[in-house]
N, C-alpha and C positions, 0 to 999 in steps of 0.2 A: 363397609364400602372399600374397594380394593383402591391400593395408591394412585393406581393408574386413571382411576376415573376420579379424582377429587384437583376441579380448578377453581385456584384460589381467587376473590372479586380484584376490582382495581387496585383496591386501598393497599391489599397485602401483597399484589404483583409491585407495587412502586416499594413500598417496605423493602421484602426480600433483595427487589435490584438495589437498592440504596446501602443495605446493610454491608456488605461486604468491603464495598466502599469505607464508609463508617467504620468497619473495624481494622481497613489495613491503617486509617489515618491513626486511629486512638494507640495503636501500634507502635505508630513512628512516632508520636508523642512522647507515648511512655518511655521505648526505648531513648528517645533524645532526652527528655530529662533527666534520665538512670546516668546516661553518659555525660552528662554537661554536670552532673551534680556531684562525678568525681573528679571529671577537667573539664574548667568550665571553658577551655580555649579547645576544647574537642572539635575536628572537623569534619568525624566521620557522618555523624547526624546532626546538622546543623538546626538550632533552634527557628521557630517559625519569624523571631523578628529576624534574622540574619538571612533567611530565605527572600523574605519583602527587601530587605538593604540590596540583595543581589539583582532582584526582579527588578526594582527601581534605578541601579547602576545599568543594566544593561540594555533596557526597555526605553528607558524616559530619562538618562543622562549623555548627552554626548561624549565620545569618546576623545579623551586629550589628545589624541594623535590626528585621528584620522575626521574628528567630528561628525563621524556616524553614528546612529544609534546603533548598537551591534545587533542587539535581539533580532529588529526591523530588517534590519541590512542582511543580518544571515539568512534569517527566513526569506528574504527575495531571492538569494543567490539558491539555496535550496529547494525552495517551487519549480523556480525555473527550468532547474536541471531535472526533477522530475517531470516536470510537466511536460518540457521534451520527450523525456522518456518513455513515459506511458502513453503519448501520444502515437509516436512513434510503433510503440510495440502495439496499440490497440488497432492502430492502422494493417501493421503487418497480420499479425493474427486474424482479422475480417476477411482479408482476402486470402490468405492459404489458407486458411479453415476451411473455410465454403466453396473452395476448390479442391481441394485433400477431400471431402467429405463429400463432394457431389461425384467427382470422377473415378473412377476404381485405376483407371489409368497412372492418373498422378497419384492416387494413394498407395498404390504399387510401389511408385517411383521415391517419394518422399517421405510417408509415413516411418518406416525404419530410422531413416537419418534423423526425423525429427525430433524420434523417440531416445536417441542416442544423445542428442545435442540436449534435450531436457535432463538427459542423468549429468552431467558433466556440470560438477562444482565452479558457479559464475566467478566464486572470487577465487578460486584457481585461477583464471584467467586474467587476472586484475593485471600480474607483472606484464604480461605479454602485450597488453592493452597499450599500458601504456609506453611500453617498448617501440609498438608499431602507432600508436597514435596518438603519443607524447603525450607533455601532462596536464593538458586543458580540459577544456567541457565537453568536447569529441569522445573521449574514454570513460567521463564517467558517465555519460548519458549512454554508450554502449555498451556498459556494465550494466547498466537499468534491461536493457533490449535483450541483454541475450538471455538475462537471466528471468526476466517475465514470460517474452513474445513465445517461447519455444511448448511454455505448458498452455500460455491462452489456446494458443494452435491448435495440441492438442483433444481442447477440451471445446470448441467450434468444432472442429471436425468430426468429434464423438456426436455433440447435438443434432450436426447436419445428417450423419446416418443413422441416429434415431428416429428420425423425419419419418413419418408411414408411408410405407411405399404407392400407399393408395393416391396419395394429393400427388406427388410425382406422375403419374399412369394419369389423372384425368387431365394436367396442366398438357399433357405431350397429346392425349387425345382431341384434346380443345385447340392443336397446334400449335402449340405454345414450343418456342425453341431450349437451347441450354440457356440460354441467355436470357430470357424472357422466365425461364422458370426460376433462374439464379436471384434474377431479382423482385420477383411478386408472387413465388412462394417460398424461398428459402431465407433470403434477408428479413424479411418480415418476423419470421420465427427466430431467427437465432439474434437477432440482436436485444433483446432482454437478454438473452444468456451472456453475450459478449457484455454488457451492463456488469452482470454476477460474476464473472468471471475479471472480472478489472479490478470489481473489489475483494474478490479474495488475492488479488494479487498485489495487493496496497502494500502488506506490511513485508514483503520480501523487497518489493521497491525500495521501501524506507532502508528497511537493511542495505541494501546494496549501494544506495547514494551513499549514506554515511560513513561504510566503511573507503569507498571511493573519497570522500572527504577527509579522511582521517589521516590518507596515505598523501594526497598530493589535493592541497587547494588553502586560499589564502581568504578564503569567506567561505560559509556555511554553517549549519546548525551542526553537522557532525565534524567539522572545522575547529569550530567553538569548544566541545568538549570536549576532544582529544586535546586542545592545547592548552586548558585550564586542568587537567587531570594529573600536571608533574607539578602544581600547586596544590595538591588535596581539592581544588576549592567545592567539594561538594556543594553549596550552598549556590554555585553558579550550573551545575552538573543536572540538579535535580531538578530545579525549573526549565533547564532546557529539555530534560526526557520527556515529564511533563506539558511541554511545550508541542512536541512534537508527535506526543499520544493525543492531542487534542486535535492537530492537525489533521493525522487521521482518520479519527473519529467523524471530523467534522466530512472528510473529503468521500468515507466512507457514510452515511449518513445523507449526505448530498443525492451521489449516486443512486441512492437505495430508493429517493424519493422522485429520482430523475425517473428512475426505470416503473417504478409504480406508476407516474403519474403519465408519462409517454404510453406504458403497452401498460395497464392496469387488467386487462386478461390474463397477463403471467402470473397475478398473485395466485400466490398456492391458497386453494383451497384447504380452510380449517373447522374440521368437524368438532 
């Protein structure tokens, strides 16, 4: 039987995902014990009680200054600004997509620019960001925008002219205007896509807020790391990476079951 045809039952599909896992942790074990067992004040790989001591200080102990919980308090200030962000950018992208991609006019007009503005490195633009739009939540939530909204775009405007030209030709026959085809044949189709395309754009989000955090802001998860990192404290470092891999996951995960459960048509067929 050739590899290509041999699927493996449930038992060993949850195996295989789990193992990998499984061995990056047995990994950071061994290596932390190797390193602790020749300094035990080592902080590059912090042992897993010093991991809980960090988790527990910054999750579930108030902070002496400010009597916030920090973990809690970062992750709000960091939602936030994302969630601006990609709100924002999924807004922009719906409607120049399905505009760029219905009219050849404006895809004349725009497409180029747009295509230009997607090659152009977001955090190149960070200094200038916040040059012109100081150093608040304006810039870094426009750091989010420019650097998502420009590829959503054009990846909406790709799906909308894959569209068959046939559903177009009977909407216009049946009298249907641009406006009417805009949105009871074309929305319909492309928003599972805009769904798939928000989550593949999860984790350059994440990038871009954090490095936006790193540079200018006084709460956030990438706030937090950059200012505990001229203290080694890996131990505070790693629960927050961690932290914010889960975030993702969970955010991407959501979406996945948002967009199955809304258009469950778009699931790809698996032979």
């Amino acid at each position: 039987m050739r590899w290509i045809n041999i699927r493996p039952s449930r038992t060993t599909t949850l195996v295989l995902a789990v193992l990998p896992f499984a061995l990056l942790v047995a990994a950071y074990l061994a290596g932390s014990a190797a390193r602790l067992a020749v300094n035990d004040g080592d902080k590059l790989l912090p042992s897993l009680v010093s991991l809980a001591d960090a988790i527990n200080r910054m999750a579930f102990t108030p902070d002496t200054r400010t009597g916030d919980y920090l973990l809690w308090s970062d992750t709000l200030a960091s939602l936030s600004r994302l969630g601006w962000g990609l709100a924002i950018s999924t807004l922009i992208a719906l409607v120049v997509g399905m505009v760029v991609g219905m009219l050849p006019t404006v895809r004349a007009l725009l497409a180029p620019v747009i295509a230009v503005i997607a090659m152009v490195p977001p955090l190149a633009l960070l200094p200038i960001l916040f040059i012109l739009l100081g150093l608040g939540e304006t810039a870094k939530i426009a750091l989010i925008v420019i650097g998502v909204a420009p590829t959503m775009i054009r990846d909406l405007a790709l799906k909308v002219s894959e569209l068959p030209r046939e559903q177009i030709v009977k909407a216009e026959t049946l009298g249907g205007s641009s406006w009417q085809i805009a949105l009871r044949v074309v929305l319909p189709q492309v928003l599972p896509r805009l769904i798939t395309s928000l989550r593949l754009q999860l984790g350059p989000a994440w990038l871009f807020l954090i490095a936006a955090e790193a540079i200018s802001s006084d709460a956030g998860l990438g706030y937090r790391i950059f200012l505990v990192r001229r203290y080694l404290s890996m131990d505070v470092i790693f629960p927050y990476v961690a932290w914010i891999t889960l975030l993702a996951v969970v955010m991407n995960v959501a979406l996945e079951a948002l967009r199955s459960g809304v258009f469950p048509w778009s699931n790809p067929v698996r032979t």
